[in-house]
BAKOL-140892 format. One record per residue (C-alpha): residue in three letters; x, y, z. Coordinates in steps of 0.25 Angstrom, whole numbers, plus 5000, padded with zeros to 4 digits. Example, Ala and Ser with C-alpha at 12.3 -4.5 7.8 and 13.67 -1.06 7.14 Angstrom:
// residues 2
ALA504949825031/SER505549965029/
END
This chain:
// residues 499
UNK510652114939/UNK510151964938/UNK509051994929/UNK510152054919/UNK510851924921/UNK509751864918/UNK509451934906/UNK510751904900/UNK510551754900/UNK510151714887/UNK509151594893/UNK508451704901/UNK507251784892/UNK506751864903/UNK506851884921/UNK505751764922/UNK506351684914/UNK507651704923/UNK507551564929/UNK507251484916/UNK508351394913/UNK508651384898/UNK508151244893/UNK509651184890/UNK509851194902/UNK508551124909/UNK509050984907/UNK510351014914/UNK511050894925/UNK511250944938/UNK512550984940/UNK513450874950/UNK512150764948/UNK512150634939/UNK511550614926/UNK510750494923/UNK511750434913/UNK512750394925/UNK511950294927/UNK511350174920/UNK509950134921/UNK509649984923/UNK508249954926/UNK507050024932/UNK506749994946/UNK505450064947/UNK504550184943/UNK503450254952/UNK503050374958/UNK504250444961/UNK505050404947/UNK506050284944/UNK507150204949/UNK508050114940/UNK509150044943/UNK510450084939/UNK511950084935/UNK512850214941/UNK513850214928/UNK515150264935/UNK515050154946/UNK514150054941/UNK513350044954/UNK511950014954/UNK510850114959/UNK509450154957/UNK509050284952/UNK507750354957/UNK507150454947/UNK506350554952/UNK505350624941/UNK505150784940/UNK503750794933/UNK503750944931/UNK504951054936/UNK503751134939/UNK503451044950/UNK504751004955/UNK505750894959/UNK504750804968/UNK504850844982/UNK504750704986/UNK505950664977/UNK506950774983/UNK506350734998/UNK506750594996/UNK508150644988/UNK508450735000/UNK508050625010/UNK508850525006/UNK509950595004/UNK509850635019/UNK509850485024/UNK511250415023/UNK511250265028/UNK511550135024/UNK510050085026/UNK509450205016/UNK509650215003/UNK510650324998/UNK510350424986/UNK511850414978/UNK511550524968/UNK510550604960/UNK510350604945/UNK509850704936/UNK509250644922/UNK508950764911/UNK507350744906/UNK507150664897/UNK508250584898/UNK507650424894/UNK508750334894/UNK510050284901/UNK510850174897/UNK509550094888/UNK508550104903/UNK507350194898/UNK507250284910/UNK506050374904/UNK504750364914/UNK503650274908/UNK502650364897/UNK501450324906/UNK502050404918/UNK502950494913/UNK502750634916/UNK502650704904/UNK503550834910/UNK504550734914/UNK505150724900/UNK506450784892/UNK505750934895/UNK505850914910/UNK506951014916/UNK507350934929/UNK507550804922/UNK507450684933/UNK508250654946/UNK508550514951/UNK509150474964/UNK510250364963/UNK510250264976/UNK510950124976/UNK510250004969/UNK509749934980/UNK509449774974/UNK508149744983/UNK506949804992/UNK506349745003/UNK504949724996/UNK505749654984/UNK506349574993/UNK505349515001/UNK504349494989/UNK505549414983/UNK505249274986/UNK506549214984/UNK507149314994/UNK506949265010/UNK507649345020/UNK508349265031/UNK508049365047/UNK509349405048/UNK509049485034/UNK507749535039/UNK508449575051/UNK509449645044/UNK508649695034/UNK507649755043/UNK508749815052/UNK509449905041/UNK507949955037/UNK507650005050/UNK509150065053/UNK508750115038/UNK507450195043/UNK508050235056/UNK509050325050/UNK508150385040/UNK507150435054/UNK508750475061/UNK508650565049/UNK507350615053/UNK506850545039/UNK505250465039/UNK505450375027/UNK503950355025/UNK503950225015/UNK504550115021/UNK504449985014/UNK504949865012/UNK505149914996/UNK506050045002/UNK507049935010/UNK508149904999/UNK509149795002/UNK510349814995/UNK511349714990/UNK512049715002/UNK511049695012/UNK510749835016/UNK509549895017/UNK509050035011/UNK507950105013/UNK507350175003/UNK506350274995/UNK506350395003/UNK505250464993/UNK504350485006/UNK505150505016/UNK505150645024/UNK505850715035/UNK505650665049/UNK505050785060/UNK504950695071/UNK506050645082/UNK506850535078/UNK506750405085/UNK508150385088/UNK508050275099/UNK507150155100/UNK506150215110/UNK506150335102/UNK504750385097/UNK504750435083/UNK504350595086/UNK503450645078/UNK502250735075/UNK503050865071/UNK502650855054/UNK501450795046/UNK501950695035/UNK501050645025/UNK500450505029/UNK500350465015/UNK501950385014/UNK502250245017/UNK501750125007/UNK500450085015/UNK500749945017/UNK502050015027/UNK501250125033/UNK501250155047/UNK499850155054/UNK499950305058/UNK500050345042/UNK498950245039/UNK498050335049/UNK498650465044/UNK499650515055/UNK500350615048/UNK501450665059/UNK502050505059/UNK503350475063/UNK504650375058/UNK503650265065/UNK503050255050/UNK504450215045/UNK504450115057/UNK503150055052/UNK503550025038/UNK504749965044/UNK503849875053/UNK503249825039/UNK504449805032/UNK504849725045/UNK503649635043/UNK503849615027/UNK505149565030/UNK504649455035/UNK503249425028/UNK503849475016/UNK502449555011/UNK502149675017/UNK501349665029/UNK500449775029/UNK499649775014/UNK498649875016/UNK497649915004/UNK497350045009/UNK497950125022/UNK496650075028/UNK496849945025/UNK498349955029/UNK497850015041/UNK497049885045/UNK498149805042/UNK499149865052/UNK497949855064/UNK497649685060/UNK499349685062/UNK499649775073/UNK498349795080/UNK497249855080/UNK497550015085/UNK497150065096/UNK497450205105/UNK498650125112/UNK499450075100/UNK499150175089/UNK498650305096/UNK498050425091/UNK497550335079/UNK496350375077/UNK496450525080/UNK497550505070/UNK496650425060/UNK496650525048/UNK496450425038/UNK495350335043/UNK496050185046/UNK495150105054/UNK495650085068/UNK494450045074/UNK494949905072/UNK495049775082/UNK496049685075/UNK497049595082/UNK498449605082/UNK499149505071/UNK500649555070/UNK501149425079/UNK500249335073/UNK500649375059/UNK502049385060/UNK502449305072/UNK502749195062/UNK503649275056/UNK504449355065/UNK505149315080/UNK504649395092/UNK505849515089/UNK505249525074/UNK504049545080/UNK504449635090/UNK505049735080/UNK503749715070/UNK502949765081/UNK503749875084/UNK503749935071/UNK502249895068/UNK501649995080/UNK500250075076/UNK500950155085/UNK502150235079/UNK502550295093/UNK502750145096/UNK503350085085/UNK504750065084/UNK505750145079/UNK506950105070/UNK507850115081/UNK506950035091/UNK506649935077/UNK508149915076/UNK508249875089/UNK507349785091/UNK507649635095/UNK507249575082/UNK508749635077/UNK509549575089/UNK508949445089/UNK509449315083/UNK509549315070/UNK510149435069/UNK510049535057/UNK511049485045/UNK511949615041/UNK511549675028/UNK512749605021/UNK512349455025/UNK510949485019/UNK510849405008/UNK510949474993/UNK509449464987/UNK508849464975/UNK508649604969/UNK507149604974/UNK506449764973/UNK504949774974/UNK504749834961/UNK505149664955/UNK504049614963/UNK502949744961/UNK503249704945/UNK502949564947/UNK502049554955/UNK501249674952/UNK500949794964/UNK501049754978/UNK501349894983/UNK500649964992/UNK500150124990/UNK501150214995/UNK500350344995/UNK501350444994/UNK500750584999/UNK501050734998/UNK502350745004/UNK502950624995/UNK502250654982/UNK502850694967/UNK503750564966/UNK502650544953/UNK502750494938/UNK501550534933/UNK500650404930/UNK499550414918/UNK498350444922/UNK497750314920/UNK498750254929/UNK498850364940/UNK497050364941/UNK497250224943/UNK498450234957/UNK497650344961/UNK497550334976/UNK496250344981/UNK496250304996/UNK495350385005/UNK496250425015/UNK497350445007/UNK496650564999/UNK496150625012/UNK497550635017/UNK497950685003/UNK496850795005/UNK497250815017/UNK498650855015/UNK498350935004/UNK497151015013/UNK498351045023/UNK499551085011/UNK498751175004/UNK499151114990/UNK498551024981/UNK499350914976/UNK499250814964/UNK498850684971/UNK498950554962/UNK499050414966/UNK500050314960/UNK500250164962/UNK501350124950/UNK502250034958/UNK502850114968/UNK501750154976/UNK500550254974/UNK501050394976/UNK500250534979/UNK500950644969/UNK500850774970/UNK501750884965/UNK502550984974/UNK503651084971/UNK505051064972/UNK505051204980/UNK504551114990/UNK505951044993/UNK506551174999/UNK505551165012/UNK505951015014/UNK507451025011/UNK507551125023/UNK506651015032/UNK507650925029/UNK508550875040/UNK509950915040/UNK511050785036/UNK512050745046/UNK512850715034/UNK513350815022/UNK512650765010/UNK513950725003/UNK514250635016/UNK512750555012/UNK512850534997/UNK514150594992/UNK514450724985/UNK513950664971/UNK512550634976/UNK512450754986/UNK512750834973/UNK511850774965/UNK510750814975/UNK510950964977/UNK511050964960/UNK509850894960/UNK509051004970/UNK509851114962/UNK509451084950/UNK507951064956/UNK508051194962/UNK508451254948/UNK507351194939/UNK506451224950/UNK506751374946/UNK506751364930/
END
């Protein structure tokens, strides 16, 4: 009896061709989600592997925001698993130190300007099936406009932060990343560029394009160890200048001590105002981290070298320099929490519970609130990356983060390409354990190299039903507007995916 319904549609020619949608219908807005045209695009904040973000204006309030757009290269491959992870995540996390999606946009293909702000992608990188034919069009996540990063902030020279700011500053971070690993959520990419401070002194964090599910226990005391050892991440995740010692060595069961450890280096950049660890390469970042902490050894960083997949060098004899180097700048309590969040060893280093507890917060002077933090300068890396040139490390983004790509040219892409000896054994290696061969290219474009490869949306379902439960009703986190403009934007998805 469906066939004969079927028959009868006058866009249907035939039973396969039963699913086809008729083509004045393919361009379609999601019913209950925002077009474009409600808001009015200022200026262009940044472009990379994943899309772009601009500034912008929301019409009906006047409140200004940033708007993510997130690029569908081909409806044959899908919504980029790594975009609906991140969507989904965040959507999940609901606290005044992480950064909040307010709601989703839908722009039809094709569509090229809004208010005089060309928001077309540049001819050199544009994907040529990401035009007016494109069915799904492009979707953008719309978060507050946050004026400044950490990373802006310390490279502007004008800007000097008094220690109540630090204090307080580093206090909102870590209550920040403890709830995200309540939530039984690893972040994977802390860095000073992912800190925002707002306009009112509090702190966001931010870009969750690599984080993942948490399998392990929770730490949720000071004394607590982070558990761990129940799933294999990829260890290609974290910019490399921020990376824990046990990714460098290619620990692949790691815990929420790798978000522990970027915090450790955002810590110290607060008060050298450079990043602390510049690695050239994870062997060279590697060595680094021993001339600062130690040399390692069986007592503070054990099973290394049966865990030493990818060939660091631990057969060195260097002396201990982290009081030397920073004992000028730091008091004996700053030290103290330094050290602590700086271990080789990530069964011993502290979590964000024990971090916020530290003595460094109760001793004189005392952390400023957010409110009696001084309003900066706008300061975002991306002013300082354009002045000044790169700075940025490599963040090689493996398997599990991938498709967040605008295609480069060719000449452009051959010359990002990531050719680290390590890196391609682990890339081999995970694709010798999945089974599946994947598009691997190396980008370095400003925002960090990324590893791309291609995987189907149908891939989603799986991880939606890993996805932990909320405590919350949707509505409760983000509002009925932005909780409906989500389940449009997986409906729709869902329904191209079909065609």
């Amino acid at each position: 009896m469906q066939s004969v319904e079927r028959r009868k549609s006058p866009w249907v020619q035939n039973e396969r061709s039963a699913k086809r949608v008729h083509p004045s219908h393919q361009h379609q807005v999601p019913s209950h989600m925002n077009q474009l045209t409600s808001y009015e695009l200022l200026e262009q904040l940044g472009k990379g592997t994943f899309g772009v973000v601009y500034k912008a204006r929301q019409k009906s309030t006047g409140k200004l925001v940033a708007l993510k757009k997130f690029i569908v290269h081909d409806r044959k491959e899908g919504f980029p698993i790594t975009s609906f992870r991140e969507i989904t995540i965040m959507r999940k996390l609901k606290h005044n130190n992480v950064l909040q999606i307010i709601d989703m946009v839908h722009e039809r293909g094709g569509f090229k300007e809004n208010d005089g702000v060309d928001i077309d992608i540049d001819i050199d990188t544009a994907d040529p099936s990401a035009s007016a034919s494109s069915p799904m069009g492009y979707f953008y996540t719309v978060t507050p406009y946050i004026s400044s990063d950490l990373n802006g902030l310390l490279r502007n020279k004008s800007i000097k932060m008094t220690l109540p700011e630090i204090k307080c500053i580093m206090k909102q971070a870590l209550q920040g990343i403890d709830y995200v690993h309540s939530r039984h959520f690893l972040h994977r990419d802390i860095k000073t560029a992912n800190i925002l401070l707002d306009s009112f002194g509090t702190v966001k964090l931010a870009d969750f394009g690599l984080a993942r599910i948490y399998h392990g226990v929770y730490p949720d005391t000071p004394e607590s160890l982070p558990g761990g050892g129940r799933r294999e991440y990829t260890g290609l995740v974290v910019t490399r200048w921020y990376r824990a010692p046990e990714l460098l060595i290619g620990v692949r069961k790691y815990t929420t001590a790798v978000d522990m450890w970027g915090m450790g280096c955002v810590f110290g950049e607060l008060y050298k105002r450079d990043a602390i660890l510049q690695g050239k390469s994870d062997l060279d970042q590697a060595d680094r981290i021993f001339q600062l902490v130690g040399a390692p050894s069986e007592s503070n960083f054990p099973h290394s070298k049966q865990d030493n997949r990818n060939g660091i060098n631990l057969l060195v004899d260097y002396p201990r320099t982290l009081e030397k180097e920073y004992g000028t700048l730091m008091d004996d309590q700053a030290l103290e929490l330094f050290d602590g969040m700086l271990k080789l060893d990530p069964v011993k280093r502290f979590n964000a519970r024990k971090a916020l507890g530290a003595a460094y917060f109760s001793t004189e002077p005392l952390p400023c609130l957010p409110g009696e933090i001084r309003k900066y300068e706008e300061s975002h890396e991306s002013d300082f990356s354009h002045a000044s040139g790169p700075r940025k490390p490599e963040v090689e983004r493996g398997p599990e983060s991938a498709v967040r790509s605008i295609k480069q040219s060719p000449e452009k892409a051959a010359s990002s390409r990531f050719i680290g000896r390590q890196q391609t054994r682990q890339s081999s290696s995970w694709t010798a354990s999945h089974g599946k061969t994947h598009n691997w290219q190396g980008r370095n474009d400003g925002w960090g190299s990324g590893w791309t490869s291609r995987r189907p949306f149908s891939d989603n379902k799986r991880y939606e039903k890993r996805l932990p439960s909320s405590q919350a009703s949707s509505s409760d986190l983000y509002g009925s507007e932005a909780n409906q403009s989500f389940s449009a934007m997986r409906k729709y998805l869902h329904e191209k995916k079909k065609e």
